[in-house]
Structures are given as C-alpha cells and as structure tokens.
C-alpha positions in Angstrom: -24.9 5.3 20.3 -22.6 3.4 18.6 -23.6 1.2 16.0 -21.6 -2.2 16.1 -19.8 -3.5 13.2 -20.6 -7.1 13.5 -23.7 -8.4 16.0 -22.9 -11.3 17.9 -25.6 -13.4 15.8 -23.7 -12.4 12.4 -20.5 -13.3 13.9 -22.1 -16.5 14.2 -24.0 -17.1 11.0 -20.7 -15.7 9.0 -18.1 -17.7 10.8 -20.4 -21.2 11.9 -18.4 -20.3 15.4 -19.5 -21.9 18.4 -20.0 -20.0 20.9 -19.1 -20.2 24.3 -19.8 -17.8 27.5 -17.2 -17.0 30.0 -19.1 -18.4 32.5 -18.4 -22.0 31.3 -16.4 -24.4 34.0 -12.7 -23.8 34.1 -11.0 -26.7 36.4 -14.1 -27.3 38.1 -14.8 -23.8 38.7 -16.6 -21.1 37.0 -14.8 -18.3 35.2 -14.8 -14.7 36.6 -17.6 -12.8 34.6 -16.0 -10.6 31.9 -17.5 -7.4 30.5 -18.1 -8.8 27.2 -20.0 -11.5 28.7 -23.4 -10.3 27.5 -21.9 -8.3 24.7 -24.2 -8.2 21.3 -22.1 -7.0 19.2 -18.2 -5.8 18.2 -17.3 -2.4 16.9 -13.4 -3.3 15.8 -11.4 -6.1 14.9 -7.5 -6.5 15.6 -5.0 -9.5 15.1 -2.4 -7.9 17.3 -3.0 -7.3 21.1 -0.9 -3.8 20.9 -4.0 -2.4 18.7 -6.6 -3.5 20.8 -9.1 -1.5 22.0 -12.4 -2.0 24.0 -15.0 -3.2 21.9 -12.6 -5.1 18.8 -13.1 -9.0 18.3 -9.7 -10.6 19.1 -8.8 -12.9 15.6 -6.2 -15.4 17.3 -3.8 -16.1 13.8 -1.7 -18.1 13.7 1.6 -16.6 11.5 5.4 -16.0 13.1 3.8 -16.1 16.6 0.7 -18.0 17.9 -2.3 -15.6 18.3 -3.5 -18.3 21.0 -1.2 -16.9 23.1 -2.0 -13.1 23.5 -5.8 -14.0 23.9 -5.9 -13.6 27.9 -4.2 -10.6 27.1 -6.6 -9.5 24.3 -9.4 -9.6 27.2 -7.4 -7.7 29.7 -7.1 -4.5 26.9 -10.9 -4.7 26.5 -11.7 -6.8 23.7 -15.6 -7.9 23.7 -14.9 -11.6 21.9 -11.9 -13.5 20.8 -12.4 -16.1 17.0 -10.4 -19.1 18.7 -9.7 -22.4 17.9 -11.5 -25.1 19.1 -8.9 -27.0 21.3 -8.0 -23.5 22.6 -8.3 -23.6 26.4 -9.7 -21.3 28.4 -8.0 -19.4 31.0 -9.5 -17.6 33.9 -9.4 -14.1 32.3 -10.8 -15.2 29.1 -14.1 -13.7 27.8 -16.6 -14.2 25.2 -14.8 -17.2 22.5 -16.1 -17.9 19.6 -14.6 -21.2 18.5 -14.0 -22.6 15.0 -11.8 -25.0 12.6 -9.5 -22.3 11.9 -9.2 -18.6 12.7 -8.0 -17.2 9.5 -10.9 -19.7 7.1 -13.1 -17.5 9.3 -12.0 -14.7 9.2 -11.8 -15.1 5.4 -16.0 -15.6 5.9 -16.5 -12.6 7.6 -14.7 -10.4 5.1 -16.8 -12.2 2.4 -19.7 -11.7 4.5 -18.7 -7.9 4.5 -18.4 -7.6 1.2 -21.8 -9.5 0.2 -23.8 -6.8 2.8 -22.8 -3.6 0.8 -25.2 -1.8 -0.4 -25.8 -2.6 -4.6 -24.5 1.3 -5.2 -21.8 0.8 -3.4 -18.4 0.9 -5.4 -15.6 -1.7 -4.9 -12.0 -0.9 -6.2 -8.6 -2.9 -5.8 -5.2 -2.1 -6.8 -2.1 -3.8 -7.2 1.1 -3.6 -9.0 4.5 -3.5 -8.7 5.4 -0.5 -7.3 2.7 3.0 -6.2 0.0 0.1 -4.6 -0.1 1.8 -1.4 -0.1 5.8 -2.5 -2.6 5.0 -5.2 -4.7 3.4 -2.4 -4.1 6.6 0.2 -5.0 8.8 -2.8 -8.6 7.3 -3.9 -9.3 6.7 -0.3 -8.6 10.9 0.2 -10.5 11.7 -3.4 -13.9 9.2 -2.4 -13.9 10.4 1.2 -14.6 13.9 -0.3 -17.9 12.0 -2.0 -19.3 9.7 0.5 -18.5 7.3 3.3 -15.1 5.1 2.2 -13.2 2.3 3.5 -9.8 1.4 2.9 -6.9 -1.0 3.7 -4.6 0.2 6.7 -1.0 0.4 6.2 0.2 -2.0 3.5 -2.3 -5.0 4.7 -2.4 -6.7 1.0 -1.7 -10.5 1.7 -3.5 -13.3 2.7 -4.4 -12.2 6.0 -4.7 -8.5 5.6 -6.9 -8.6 2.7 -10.0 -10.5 4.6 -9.1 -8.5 7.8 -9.9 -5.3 5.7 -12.7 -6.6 4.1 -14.1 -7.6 7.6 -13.8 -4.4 9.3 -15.5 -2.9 6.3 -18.9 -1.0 7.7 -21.7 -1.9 6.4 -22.6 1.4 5.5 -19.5 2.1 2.9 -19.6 3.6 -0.5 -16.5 3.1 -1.3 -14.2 0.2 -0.4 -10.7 0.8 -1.8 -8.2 -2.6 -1.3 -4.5 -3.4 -1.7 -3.6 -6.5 -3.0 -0.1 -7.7 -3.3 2.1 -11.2 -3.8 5.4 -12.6 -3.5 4.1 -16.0 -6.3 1.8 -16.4 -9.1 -1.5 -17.7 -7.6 -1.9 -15.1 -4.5 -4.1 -12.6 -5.9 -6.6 -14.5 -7.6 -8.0 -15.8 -4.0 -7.8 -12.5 -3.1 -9.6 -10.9 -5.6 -12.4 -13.4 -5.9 -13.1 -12.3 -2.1 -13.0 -8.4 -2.9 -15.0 -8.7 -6.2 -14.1 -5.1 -7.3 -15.8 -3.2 -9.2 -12.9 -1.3 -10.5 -9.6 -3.2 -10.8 -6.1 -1.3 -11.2 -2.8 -2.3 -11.8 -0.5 0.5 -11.5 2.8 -0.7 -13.3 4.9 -4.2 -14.0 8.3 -4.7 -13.0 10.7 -6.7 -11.2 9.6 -6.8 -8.4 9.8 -10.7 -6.5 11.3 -11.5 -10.0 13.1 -14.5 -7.8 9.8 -16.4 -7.8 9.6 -16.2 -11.4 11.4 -18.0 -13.6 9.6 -16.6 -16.9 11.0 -13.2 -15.8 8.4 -10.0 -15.5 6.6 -11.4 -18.2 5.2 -14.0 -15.1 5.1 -10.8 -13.1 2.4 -9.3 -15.3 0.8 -12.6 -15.3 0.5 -12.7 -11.2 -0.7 -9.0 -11.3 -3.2 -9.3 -13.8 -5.1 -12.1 -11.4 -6.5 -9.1 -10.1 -8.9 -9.6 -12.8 -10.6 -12.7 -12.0 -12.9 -11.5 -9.3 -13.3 -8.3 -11.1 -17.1 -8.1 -12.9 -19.6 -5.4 -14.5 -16.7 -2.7 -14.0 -13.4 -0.7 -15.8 -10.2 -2.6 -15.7 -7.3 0.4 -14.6 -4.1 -0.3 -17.0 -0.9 1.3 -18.0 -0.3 2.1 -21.4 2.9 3.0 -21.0 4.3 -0.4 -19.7 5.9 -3.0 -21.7 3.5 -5.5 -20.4 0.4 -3.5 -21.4 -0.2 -6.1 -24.2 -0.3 -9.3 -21.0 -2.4 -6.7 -18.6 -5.2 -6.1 -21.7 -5.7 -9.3 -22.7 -6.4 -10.6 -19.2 -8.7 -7.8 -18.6 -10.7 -8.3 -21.9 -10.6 -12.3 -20.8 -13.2 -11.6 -18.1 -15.9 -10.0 -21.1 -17.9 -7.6 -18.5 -14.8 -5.6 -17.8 -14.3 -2.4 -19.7 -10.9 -1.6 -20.6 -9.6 1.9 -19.1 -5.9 2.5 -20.1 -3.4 5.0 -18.7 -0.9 7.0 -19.3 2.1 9.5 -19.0 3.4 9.8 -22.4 2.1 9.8 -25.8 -0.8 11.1 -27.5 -3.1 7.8 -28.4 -3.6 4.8 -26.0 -5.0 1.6 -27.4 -7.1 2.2 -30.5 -9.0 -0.5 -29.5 -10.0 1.0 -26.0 -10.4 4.5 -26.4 -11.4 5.7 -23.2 -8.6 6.5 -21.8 -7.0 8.4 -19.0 -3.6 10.8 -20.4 -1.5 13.5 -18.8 -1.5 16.6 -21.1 1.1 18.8 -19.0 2.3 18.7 -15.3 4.4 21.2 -13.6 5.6 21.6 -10.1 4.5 24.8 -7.8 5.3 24.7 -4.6 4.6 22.2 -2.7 2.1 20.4 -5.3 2.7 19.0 -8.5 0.0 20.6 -11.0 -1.8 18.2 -13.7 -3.9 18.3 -16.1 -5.8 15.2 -17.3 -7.8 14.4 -20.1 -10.7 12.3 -18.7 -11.7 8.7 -20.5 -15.1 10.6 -21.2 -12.5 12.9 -23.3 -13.3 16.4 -21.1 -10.3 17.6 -19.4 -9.6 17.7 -15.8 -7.0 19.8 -14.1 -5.7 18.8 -10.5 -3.3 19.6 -7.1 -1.3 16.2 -5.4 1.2 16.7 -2.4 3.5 14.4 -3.9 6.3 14.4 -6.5 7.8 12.5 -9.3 7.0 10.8 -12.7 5.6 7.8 -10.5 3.5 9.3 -8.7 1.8 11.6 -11.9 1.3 8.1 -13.0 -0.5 7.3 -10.2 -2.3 9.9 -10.4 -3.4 9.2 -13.4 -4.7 6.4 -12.7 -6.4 7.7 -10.0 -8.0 10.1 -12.4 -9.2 7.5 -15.0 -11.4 6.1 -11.9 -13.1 8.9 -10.5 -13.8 10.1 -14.4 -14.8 6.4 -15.1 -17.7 6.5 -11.9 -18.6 10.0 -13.1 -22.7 9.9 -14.4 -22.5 6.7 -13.4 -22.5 6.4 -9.7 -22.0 10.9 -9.3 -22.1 13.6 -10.9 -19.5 16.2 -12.2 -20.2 18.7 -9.0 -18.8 15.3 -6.6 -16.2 14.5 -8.9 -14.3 18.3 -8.8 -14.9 17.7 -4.9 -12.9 14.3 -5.4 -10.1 15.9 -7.5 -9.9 19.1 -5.1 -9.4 16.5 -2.0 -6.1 15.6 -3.7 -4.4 18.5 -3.1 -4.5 17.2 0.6 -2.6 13.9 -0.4 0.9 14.2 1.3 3.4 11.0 1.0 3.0 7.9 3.4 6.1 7.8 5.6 8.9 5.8 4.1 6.9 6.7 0.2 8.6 9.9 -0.1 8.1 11.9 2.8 10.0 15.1 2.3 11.4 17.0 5.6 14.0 20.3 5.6 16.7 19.7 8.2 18.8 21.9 10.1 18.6 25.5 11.7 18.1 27.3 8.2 15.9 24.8 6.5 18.9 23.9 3.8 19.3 20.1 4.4 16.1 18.0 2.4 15.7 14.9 3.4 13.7 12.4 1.0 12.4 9.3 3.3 11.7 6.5 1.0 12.9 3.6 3.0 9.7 1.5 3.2 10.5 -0.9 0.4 12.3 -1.2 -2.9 12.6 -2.8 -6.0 14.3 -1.7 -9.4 10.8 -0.2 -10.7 10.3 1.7 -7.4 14.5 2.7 -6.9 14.8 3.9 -10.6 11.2 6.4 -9.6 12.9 7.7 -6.8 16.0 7.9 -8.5 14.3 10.1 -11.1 12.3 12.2 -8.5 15.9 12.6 -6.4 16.9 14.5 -10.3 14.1 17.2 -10.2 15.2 18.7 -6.9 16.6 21.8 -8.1 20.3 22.2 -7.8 20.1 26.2 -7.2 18.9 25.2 -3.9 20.0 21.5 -3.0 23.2 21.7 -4.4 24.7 18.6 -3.8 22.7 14.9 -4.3 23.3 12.1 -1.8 21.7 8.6 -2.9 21.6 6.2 0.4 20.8 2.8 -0.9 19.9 -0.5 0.5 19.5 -3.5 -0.9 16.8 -4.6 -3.2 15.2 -8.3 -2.2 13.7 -11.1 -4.0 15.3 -10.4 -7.2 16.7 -14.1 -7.4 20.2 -14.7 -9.6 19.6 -11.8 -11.5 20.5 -9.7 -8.2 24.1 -8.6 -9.0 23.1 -7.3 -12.5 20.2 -5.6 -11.5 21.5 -3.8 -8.6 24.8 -2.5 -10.3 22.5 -1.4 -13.8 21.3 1.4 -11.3 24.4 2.9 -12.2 22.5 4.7 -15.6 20.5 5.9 -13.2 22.4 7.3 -10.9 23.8 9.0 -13.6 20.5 10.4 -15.0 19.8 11.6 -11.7 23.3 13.3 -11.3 23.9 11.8 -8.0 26.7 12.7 -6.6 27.5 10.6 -4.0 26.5 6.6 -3.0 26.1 5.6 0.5 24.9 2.1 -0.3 24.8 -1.4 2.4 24.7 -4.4 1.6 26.4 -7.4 -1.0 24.4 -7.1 -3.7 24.5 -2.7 -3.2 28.3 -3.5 -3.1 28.1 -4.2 -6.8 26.3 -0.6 -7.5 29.0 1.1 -5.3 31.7 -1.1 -7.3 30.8 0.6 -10.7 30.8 3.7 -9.8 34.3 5.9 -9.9 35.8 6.7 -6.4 35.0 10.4 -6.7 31.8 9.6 -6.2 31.7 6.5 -3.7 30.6 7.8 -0.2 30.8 4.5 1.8 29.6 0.7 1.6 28.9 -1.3 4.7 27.3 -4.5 4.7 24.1 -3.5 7.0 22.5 0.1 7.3 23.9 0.0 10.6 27.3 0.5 9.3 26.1 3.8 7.5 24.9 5.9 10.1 28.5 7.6 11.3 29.5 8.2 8.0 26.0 9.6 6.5 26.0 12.2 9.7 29.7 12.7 8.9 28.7 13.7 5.3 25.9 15.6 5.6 26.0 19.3 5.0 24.1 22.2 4.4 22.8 22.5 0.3 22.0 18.4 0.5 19.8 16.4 -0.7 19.9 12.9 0.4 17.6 10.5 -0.6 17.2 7.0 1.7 15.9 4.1 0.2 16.0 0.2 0.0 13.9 -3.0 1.5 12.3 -3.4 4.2 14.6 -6.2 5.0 17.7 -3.4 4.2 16.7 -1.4 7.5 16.8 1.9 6.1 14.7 3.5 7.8 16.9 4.1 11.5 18.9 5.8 9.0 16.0 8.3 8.4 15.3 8.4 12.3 19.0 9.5 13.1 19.3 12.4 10.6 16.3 13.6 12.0 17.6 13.2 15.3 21.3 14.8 14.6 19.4 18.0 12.9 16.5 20.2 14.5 13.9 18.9 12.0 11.6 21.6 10.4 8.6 21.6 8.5 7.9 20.0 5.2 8.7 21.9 2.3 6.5 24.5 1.2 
C-alpha cells in the first residue's frame, strides 16, 4: 500500500484551498468524472507537466510560462489534484482543483507545513555558498542515506520556488532533510531559510559569484550567504576557515546565540581559537579513482575517508561534509552509523556538468572533464586547479574550453582575463574560449597557446573536434547561459565513449 504524501484534508488545512470536485457544472453541463475524483490523498508533487506522474498534485506557477495552462494536461498524465488559482476555469478534462489566492503562497504553506510534521529527532541541514552547493548536497544526502531515511533537493532546486517545492515533497517520515539554498540579491535566503529552519547550516565558500548585484563587492556576497543563518536554531553553524570572509560568515553565525560555531578547513593547523571544534584535512592523496582523506573530527578523533570526486574544491567540501556527520555523532548516532556514513562516500561520483570525468576514443586516451553546468571565478579557478593534477605522463597535453562567466557586473573584463594566472598554474596549454568577455582571457594569452575564440559555444564545436587528439585532456566549462554543455555532448558523440576512469 502506498502511503500518501499529503491527504486530501492536509492539503486543505495547509494551503486554506477550496476545494472543488470535477463533477461541478461546466457550461451548463457536468464534467466527465476523473480518476482523482474521490482521491484522499497525493503521493508526488510536480510544477512541470513533463514530470508528472499518476498520483502527484499539479502546482500551477506562475514563472516564464503560465502553469494555468498545462493543467488540462497535468490531468491527462495522471495527476490526482491540481493547487489552482481561483479565477482558473475549468475545462472538461480537469480533475480534482484545489483553488487558492496564489499557487506559489501555498505552496510555500505546504513546505512549512512539511517541515513543522517532522519528527523532533529528525535533523534538518541547508547549504549554500558560492560555489560546491549542489555536490555538498549530493554528498550528505549519500553519507545520511547510509543512517536512516533522507530527503533532499532535486537537481539545483535552491530559489524561491524550488526551495518550498522540496520542503513539500519532504515525507513525513524523514530523518534527514538536506536543502540547497541559493540567490542572485541580498535578501533571498533569509525567507528561505526561515521556512527550512535547519538544524545545521553550511556555507561552503564566498566568492564572486552574482558580484553584479553587489555593489559592496563579495564582502555583500558573504553578507547574502550568511542569511542562511537566520532561520538556523539549537544547531552547528558549517564555515570555512580558509576564506577571506570567514571573519563576516562567524560573526553572523554567533549573532543567532543558539548556534555553535563549526569551522572548516583545508589548510593550516589551528582554526578559530575561539571555536575550537573544528573540522581539518590532515593529508589527502589520490588512488585511483577516489581521492583518500583523512579528517580530524570537531570532537578532535580522526576520521579517514574515500569520495569519487577530485580537486582542492571538492576536499573542501568534503570537509565540510565531515565536520557535520562528526558534529551529529553521540548526539543524534553513534560512531558504528557514522563509519557507515563516511564509507557511503566512496560511492559519491560527480553530478553531470560538476566534474563528470569520461575516457574517449578506441584506447581510452582522450579524458574529458564535463564541468559545464555553471561558472563563476571561485568555481573556474577550482576546476582550473583540478584540470593541473591530471598527470601529464598520461594526458599529455591540457585543453581549457571556456565560456563565459555571468553576473559579474562592470568588473567582467578584469575578472575574466585575471584567469590568465591560472591558466598558467594549471599549465594549460591551449584556450578554446566563446564569448566577449572570454575574448579578453583569450586576448592575454600568447598566440602559441590561443586555440580559437567565437562569440557563442556554437562557434567552437568544428574546431574543438578539429583539435582533439589522443594524450588530451580537455576540460569544458562556463555558464549556464554560455551553452557549454552541446560542446560536451558532441565530443562524446565524435569519439566511442568508454567508461569513467578507474
């Protein structure tokens, strides 16, 4: 049997929907009976008709296109119930509505209803920050899965609308609800934290990310992320150390006086003396396909751990990952479910477009390094650094293929063509880079080492499967408004693609 996620009644008493029956009058005549008619309950919840499956509550939001529109649609795929609003009209095919003000108000209530029916032990976390939000998210939801039944934000759903859609397919039987929370302004997390309440807050680093929207520079940046705190109680507060803006982060965190201070890091022996349990790498090394840390715990024992992932970012998120499941440990498990969390870990692979690693050709000698979900200086400099640890002996030769980097206001110019350090650092030896503010990276470099420029990714692709030979490396990477990732798709589909490295 399944067990619904929501019952018709606390759809009702969550959202103050009215509800109305498809058998109410349609132009004088009554509406064909629908299968949710009599329905009691929903067992999903979808805002977009292509996810919908029988038994989800159609949410009809209103964002680039008008959810009212798709809800016939919604019915026909099997939906049970579609949240509508009020002056919606019903069409013949229409099932179960439940009308309100406005969709998106209630489906803000019905995630703050889901978070207000978890039990008291279970354990709330949310992470943001400018760069590693969504691996550090895939990562605790693999580690707490290992421990008891978790919950976690699909994809990258962090904003306005994919925070209380999260929240409101949460079961009520979690023990874990892990959240994403991002922003483009100052003022976008704190509403969303305030409807999460975590127990645990994390912020994984500060950088210039959206700096356009800031006119105080990342200093504002830190500011926005560290809103995470004010719907954080009773809990740890997740920091790094190693960031400039650790100073901003702690005193925020120590602002809201039931929040424990937890900081993180990479390098350097001592974190705050005034927080001393902390979370710090003591050595990592690289075997196979897993990077190998070893952790000292904020209790101070020593933990030593597997990840499927690579680079100095994502030790650091790992890290972090590590100063929460030590932080819960003899408080909400013991030591025997924590090594189970910490083993899980070794399962964590990359989220496509996060660093996805794939050997091309017929004798496995072309890597391919998919990072083409997003960018930002922070993020592009990490990947940068990662693209320098791929050893030479085998990749011989290092391909960078850029995009541009979005949101980064006047400041755009200077910040893409600074890369140039670290293309330099990372030995690169070859730029493939689209559009006008990449032009000013491909600008500084000298020509022995300029690929090609075009102003969209589109203009890319004949030259990049021109290029491309065996003993690469070739790294792809930019915003999500750069298109980088058909890139990714068409040197997969030029080479026979083989399995990830091992």
């Amino acid at each position: 049997m399944i067990v619904p996620l929501w019952t018709r009644a606390d759809l009702v008493a969550a959202t103050g929907a009215v509800v109305c029956e498809p058998a109410e009058k349609v132009g004088g005549r009554d509406a064909s009976p629908r299968d949710g008619e009599h329905v009691a309950g929903i067992t999903g919840i979808s805002i977009d008709t292509r996810t919908i499956v029988r038994g989800d509550l159609f949410v009809a939001l209103k964002d680039a296109r008008d959810g009212q529109d798709f809800i016939t649609a919604a019915f026909n795929k099997g939906a049970a119930a579609a949240l509508v609003a009020h002056h919606y009209a019903r069409q013949p095919d229409d099932g179960l509505l439940l009308r309100v003000d406005d969709p998106l108000a209630a489906l803000e209530a019905l995630g703050r209803a889901a978070r207000d029916r978890l039990s008291p032990d279970a354990r709330v976390i949310a992470v943001t920050g400018s760069a590693g939000k969504t691996t550090t998210k895939e990562m605790l939801r693999t580690a707490l899965s290992a421990i008891g039944p978790t919950h976690a934000s699909e994809k990258s759903y962090n904003n306005h609308w994919g925070v209380p859609l999260t929240l409101a397919r949460m079961p009520a039987s979690t023990r874990f609800g892990v959240f994403e929370i991002g922003m483009n302004h100052a003022g976008e997390i704190t509403p969303l934290s305030r409807m999460v309440r975590p127990h645990i807050a994390i912020i994984t680093t500060v950088g210039e990310a959206h700096i356009e929207h800031f006119p105080d520079g990342v200093t504002g940046i830190a500011r926005a992320k560290a809103e995470i705190f004010s719907g954080a109680d009773n809990g740890w507060a997740v920091i790094p150390y190693d960031n400039p803006h650790y100073l901003t982060l702690a005193e925020a965190a120590r602002s809201r006086r039931t929040l424990q201070l937890v900081p993180f890091l990479i390098d350097g022996p001592v974190a705050d003396p005034d927080s001393p349990n902390c979370a710090r790498l003591m050595t990592t090394a690289e075997i196979g396909n897993q990077t190998v840390l070893t952790v000292q715990l904020p209790s101070g024992s020593v933990q030593t751990f597997q990840i499927g992932l690579f680079g100095r970012h994502n030790i650091s998120n790992a890290v972090a990952v590590a100063a929460v499941i030590g932080s819960l440990t003899s408080v909400d498990f013991g030591p025997s479910q924590a090594d189970a969390a910490f083993a899980a870990l070794a399962t964590m692979t990359p989220p496509p477009g996060r660093g996805a690693r794939s050997l091309l050709g017929p004798s496995d000698d072309i890597l391919l390094i998919d990072e083409s979900y997003n960018a930002n200086p922070e993020s592009m400099r990490a990947a940068l650094a990662t693209l320098a640890q791929v050893p030479r002996d085998r990749f011989p030769r290092r391909i960078a293929v850029l995009g541009d980097m979005l949101e980064l206001g006047a400041n755009a110019p200077q910040l893409h063509a600074g890369l140039a350090a670290d293309l330099d650092s990372a030995a690169v030896d070859l730029l493939l880079a689209c559009g006008p503010n990449m032009k000013h990276l491909y600008d500084a470099l000298p020509t022995s080492r300029q690929g090609t420029w075009a102003e969209m990714s589109a203009g890319l692709v004949e030259a990049l499967l021109a290029i491309v030979r065996s003993g690469d490396v070739i790294m792809i990477k930019g915003s999500n408004g750069s298109r980088m990732a058909p890139l990714v798709d068409a040197l997969k589909s030029r080479h026979d693609l083989a399995a990830p490295p091992h």
